[in-house]
C-alpha positions as CSV (number, residue, x, y, z in Angstrom):
1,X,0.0,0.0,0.0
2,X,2.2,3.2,-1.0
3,X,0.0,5.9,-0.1
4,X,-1.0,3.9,3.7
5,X,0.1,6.2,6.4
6,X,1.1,4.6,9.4
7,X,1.4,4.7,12.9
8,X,5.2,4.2,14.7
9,X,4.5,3.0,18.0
10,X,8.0,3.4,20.3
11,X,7.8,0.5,22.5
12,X,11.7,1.0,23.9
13,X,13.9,3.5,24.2
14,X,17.1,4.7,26.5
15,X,15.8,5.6,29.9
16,X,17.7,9.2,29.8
17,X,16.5,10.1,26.4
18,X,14.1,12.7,25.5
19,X,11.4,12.4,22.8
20,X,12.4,13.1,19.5
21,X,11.0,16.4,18.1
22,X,8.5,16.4,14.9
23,X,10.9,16.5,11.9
24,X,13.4,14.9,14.0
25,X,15.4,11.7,12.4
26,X,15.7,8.8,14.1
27,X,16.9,4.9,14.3
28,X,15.8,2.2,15.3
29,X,14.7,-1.3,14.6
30,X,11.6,-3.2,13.2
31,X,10.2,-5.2,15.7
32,X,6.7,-5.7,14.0
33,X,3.9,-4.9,12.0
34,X,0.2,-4.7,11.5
35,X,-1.1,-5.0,7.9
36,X,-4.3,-4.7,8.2
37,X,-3.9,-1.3,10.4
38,X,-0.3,-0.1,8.7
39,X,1.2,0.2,12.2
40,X,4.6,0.1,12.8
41,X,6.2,-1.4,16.3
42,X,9.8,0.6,16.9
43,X,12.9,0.0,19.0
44,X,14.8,3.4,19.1
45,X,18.4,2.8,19.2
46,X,20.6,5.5,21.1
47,X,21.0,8.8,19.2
48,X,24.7,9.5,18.2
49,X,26.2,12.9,18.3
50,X,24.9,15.0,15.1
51,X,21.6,13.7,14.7
C-alpha cells in the first residue's frame, strides 16, 4: 500500500533520552507490524552525536 500512512509505536527507548522532536530523524529497529492497520512497532536505538 504506498499511499497507507502509518502509525510508529515506540515500544523501547534509553531511559535518559528525551522524545524526539516532529521532523526529528531517528533509528531504530523493526520489531513488528500490522497490515491490516499499517502500524509500525519501533525499538529506538541510542542517538549519536549530530543527529
Amino acid at each position: 500500500m504506498p499511499d497507507a500512512i502509518g502509525l510508529a509505536e515506540i515500544i523501547s527507548m534509553p531511559r535518559e533520552a528525551a522524545l524526539p522532536q516532529p521532523g526529528e530523524q531517528v533509528r531504530g529497529e523493526v520489531l513488528g507490524h500490522g497490515d491490516h492497520n499499517c502500524q509500525v512497532r519501533i525499538k529506538l536505538e541510542e542517538r549519536e552525536e549530530g543527529m
